[in-house]
C-alpha positions in Angstrom: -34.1 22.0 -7.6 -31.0 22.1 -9.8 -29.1 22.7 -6.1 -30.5 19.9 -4.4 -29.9 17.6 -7.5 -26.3 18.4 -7.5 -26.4 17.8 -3.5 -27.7 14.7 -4.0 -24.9 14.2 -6.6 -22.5 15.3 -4.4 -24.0 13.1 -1.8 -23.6 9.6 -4.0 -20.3 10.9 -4.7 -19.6 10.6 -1.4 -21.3 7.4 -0.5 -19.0 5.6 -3.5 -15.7 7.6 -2.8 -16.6 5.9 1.2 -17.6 2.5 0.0 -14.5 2.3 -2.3 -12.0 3.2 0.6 -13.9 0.8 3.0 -12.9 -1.9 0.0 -9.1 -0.7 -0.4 -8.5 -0.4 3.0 -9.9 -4.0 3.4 -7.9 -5.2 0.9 -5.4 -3.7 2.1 -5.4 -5.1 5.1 -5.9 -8.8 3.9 -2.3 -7.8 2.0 -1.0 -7.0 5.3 -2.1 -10.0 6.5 -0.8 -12.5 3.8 2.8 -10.7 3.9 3.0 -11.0 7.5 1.8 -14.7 6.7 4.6 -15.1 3.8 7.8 -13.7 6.1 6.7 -16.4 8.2 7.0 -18.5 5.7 10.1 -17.7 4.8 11.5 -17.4 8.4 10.4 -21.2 8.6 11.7 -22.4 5.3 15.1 -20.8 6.1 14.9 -22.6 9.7 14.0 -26.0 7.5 16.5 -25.0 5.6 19.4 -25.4 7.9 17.8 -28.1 9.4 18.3 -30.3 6.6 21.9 -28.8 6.1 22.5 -29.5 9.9 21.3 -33.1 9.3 23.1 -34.0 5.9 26.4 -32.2 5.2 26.3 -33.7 2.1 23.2 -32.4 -0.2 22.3 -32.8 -3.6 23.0 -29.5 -5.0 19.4 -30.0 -7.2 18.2 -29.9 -3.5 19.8 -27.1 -2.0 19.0 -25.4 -5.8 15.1 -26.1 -4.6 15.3 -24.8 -1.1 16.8 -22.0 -2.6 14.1 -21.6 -5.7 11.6 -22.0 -3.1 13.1 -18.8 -1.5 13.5 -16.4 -4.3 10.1 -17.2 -5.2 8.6 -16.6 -1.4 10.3 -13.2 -1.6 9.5 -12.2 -5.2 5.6 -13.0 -4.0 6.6 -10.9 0.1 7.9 -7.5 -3.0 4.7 -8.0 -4.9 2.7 -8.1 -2.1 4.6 -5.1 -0.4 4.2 -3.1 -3.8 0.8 -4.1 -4.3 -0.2 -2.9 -0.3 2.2 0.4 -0.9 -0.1 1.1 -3.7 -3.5 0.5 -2.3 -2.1 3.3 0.2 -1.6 5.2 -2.4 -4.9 4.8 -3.9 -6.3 4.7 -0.5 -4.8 8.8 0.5 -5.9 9.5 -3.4 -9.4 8.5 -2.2 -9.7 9.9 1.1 -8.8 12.8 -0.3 -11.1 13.0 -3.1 -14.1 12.4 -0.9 -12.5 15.5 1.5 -12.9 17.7 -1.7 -16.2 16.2 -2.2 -17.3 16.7 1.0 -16.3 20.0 1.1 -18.2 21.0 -2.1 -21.1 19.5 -0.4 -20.7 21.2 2.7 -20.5 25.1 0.6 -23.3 24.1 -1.3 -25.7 23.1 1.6 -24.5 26.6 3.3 -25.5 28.4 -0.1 -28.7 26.6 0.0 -29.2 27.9 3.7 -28.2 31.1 2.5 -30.9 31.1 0.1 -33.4 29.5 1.9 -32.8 32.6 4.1 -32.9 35.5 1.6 -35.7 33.9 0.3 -37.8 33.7 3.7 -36.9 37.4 4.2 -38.2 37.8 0.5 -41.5 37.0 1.3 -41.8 38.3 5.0 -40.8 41.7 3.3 -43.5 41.2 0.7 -46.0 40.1 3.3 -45.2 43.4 5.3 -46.0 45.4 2.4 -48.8 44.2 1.5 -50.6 44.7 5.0 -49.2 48.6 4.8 -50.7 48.3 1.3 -53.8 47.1 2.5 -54.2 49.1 5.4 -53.3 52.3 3.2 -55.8 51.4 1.2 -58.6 50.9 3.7 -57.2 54.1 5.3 -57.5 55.8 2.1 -61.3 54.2 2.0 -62.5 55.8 5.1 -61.7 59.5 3.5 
């Protein structure tokens, strides 16, 4: 009973270490997703960007200052991002292999469990053969 109980402990371990890196690796793919999304971004305000140069020679620099704000910003957010998807990896691997441990432990104690599930049926075919020589040594014993 205290076997199967830590099973099933094992087991909901399991299910949660499973459902958490189903969630990361989600998330981790919408943060792929939105960097890919922010480089392009980036590659099109850098192609707006000489556009406008192309087209007036002569810019305000508080323009040109915003075009280049705008940038900085777009690839502070593109290292965030990256360093926020390198550590869901992380987290991700730490997961994975967590629930590899778990599963293992659950794996041992399921074979222990057969193991004594086994013993246990020899046990009592054991004790059911001696009681029929029992019996039949005593009936033997009877008849004299």
């Amino acid at each position: 009973s205290d076997m199967e109980q830590a099973m099933q402990s094992k087991r909901a371990q399991c299910v949660e270490l499973e459902r958490r890196i189903k969630a990361y690796e989600a998330t981790q793919v919408s943060l792929t997703s939105d960097n890919e999304a922010l480089h392009k971004r980036v590659a099109q305000y850098e192609r707006e960007q000489q556009q406008q140069q192309q087209q007036q020679q002569q810019v305000e620099g508080g323009r040109e200052l915003e075009w280049v704000t705008r940038e900085h910003a777009l690839r502070r957010e593109i290292d965030e991002l990256s360093q926020r998807n390198k550590q869901l990896g992380v987290d991700n691997d730490e997961l994975r292999s967590a629930q590899q441990r778990y599963q293992q432990q659950l794996d041992e104690s399921e074979q222990k469990m057969e193991h004594i599930v086994h013993l246990n049926r020899e046990w009592k075919a054991k004790a059911q053969q001696q009681q029929i020589e029992r019996t039949e040594g005593e009936q033997a014993h009877a008849k004299l």
